[in-house]
C-alpha positions as CSV (number, residue, x, y, z in Angstrom):
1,X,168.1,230.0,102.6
2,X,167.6,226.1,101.2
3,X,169.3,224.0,103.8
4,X,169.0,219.9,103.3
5,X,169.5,217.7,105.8
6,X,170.3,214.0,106.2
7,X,169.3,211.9,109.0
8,X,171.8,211.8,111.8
9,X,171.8,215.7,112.4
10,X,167.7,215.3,112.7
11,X,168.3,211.6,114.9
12,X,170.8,213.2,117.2
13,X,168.8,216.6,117.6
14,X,165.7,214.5,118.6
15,X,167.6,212.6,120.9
16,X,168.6,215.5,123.2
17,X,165.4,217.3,122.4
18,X,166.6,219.9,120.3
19,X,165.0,219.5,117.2
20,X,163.4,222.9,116.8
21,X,167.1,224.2,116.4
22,X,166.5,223.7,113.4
23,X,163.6,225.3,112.5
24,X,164.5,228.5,114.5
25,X,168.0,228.8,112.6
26,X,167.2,227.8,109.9
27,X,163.5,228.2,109.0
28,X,162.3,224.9,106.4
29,X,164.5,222.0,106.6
30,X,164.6,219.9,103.2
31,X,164.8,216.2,103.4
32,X,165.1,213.9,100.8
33,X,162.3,211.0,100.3
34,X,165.0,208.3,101.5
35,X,165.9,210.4,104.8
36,X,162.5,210.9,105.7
37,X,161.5,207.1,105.0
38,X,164.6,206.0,107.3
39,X,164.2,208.1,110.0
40,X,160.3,207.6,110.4
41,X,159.7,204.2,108.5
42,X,162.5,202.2,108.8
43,X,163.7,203.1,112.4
44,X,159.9,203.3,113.5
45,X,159.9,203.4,117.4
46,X,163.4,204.6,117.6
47,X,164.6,207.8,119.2
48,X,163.7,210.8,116.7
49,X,161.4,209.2,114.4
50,X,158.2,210.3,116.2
51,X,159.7,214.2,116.4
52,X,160.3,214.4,112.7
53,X,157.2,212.8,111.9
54,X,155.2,215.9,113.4
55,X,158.1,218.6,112.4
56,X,155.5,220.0,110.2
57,X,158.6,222.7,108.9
58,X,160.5,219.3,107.3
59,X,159.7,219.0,103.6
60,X,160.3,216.1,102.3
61,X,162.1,216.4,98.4
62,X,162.4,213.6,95.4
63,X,164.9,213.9,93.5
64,X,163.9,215.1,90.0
65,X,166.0,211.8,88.6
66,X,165.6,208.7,90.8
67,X,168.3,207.4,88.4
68,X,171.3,209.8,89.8
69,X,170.8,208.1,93.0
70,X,170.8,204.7,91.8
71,X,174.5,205.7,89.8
72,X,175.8,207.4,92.5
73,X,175.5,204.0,95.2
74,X,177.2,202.2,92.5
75,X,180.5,204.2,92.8
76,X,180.1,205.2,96.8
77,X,180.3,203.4,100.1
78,X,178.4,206.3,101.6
79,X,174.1,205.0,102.7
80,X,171.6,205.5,100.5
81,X,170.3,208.9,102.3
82,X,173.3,210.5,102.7
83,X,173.7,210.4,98.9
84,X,170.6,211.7,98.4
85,X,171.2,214.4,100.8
86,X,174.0,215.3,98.6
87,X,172.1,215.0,95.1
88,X,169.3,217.0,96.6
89,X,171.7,219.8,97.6
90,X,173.5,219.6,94.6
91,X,169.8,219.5,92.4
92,X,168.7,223.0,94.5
93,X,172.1,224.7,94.7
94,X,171.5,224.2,98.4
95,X,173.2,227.0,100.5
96,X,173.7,224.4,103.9
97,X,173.9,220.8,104.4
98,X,174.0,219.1,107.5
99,X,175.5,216.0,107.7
100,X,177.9,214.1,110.7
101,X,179.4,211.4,109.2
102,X,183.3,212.2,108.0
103,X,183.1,210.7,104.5
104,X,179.7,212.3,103.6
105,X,180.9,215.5,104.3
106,X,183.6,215.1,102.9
107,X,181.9,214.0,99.8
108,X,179.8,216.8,99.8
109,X,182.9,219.3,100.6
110,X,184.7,217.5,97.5
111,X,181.5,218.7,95.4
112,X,181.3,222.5,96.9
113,X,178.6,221.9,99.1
114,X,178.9,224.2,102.2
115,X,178.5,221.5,105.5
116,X,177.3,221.4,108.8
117,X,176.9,218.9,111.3
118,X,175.4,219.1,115.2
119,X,178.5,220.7,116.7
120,X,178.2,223.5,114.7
121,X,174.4,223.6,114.4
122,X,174.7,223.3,118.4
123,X,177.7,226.6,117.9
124,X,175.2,228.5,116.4
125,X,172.3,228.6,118.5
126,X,174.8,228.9,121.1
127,X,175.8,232.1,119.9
128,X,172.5,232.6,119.1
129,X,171.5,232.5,122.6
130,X,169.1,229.6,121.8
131,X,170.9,227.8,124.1
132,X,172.2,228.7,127.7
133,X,174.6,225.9,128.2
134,X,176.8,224.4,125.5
135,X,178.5,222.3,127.9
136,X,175.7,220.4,128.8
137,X,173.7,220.3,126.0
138,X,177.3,218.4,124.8
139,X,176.8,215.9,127.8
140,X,173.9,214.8,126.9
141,X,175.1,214.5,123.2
142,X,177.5,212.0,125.1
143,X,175.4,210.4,127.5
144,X,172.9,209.5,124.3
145,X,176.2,207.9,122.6
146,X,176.4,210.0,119.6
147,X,179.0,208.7,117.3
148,X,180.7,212.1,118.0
149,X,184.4,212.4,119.8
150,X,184.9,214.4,122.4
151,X,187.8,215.9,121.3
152,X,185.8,217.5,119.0
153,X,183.3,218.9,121.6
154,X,186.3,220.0,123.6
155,X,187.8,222.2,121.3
156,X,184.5,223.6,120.1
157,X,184.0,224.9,123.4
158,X,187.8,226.1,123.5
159,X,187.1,228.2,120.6
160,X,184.1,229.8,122.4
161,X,186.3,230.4,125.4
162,X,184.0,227.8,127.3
163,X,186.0,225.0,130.0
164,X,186.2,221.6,128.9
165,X,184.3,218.8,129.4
């Protein structure tokens, strides 16, 4: 399976120390050059840049033409890693992206990339039994102010039959 990720799903994972999720769904994680320099460069110091430095299963991906990214922030709003998240997906027929934000997924949606984000990465090791307790691994997505609404938690663990936060 080629699954790409961008770096909010690997930031937010970190944060609540679930990062290996990841790995043990998925197997190798792709990242694009840009992700990998953003999380671990640019946001040096910051929660989740340490933990993907040392994911040895991440592997980091150019782009085979630099120039597709350059064209494609002309004409989008969407950050520069999030694009290439998308072009790299695109560029390996990708079966999985991961992405949170709204518009890059649905961007990615828009171009028939299948999409993920860390509600239902965090579903699926649920279900998996990689995780005992949805409702607090959700809690402490909260308590880490993850740009996610609770709504959305809440009926995610209304669909798994699961009581409210």
């Amino acid at each position: 399976m080629i699954v790409v990720s961008n770096a909010s799903p690997l930031i937010i994972l970190a944060k609540i120390g679930h990062l290996e999720l990841l790995n043990v769904l998925y197997g190798r994680i792709l990242v694009p050059s840009e992700v990998r320099a953003e999380v671990v460069t640019r946001d040096a110091g910051l929660p989740g840049a340490h933990q993907v430095a040392q994911a040895d299963w991440l592997d980091v991906r150019q782009l085979s033409d630099p120039a597709t990214l350059s064209a494609a922030e002309a004409q989008s709003p969407l950050a520069r890693g999030e694009l290439a998240a998308i072009l790299l997906a695109e560029e390996l027929s990708a079966d999985l992206i991961l992405l949170d934000e709204r518009a890059a997924r649905r961007l990615a949606q828009a171009r028939g990339l299948r999409v993920r984000g860390c509600v239902g990465i965090l579903e699926a090791a649920f279900r998996n039994r990689y995780l005992p307790d949805l409702r607090q691994v959700y809690t402490q997505l909260l308590a880490q102010r993850a740009y996610i609404d609770p709504g959305i938690l809440n009926a995610s663990l209304a669909a798994l039959g699961l009581p409210p936060l």
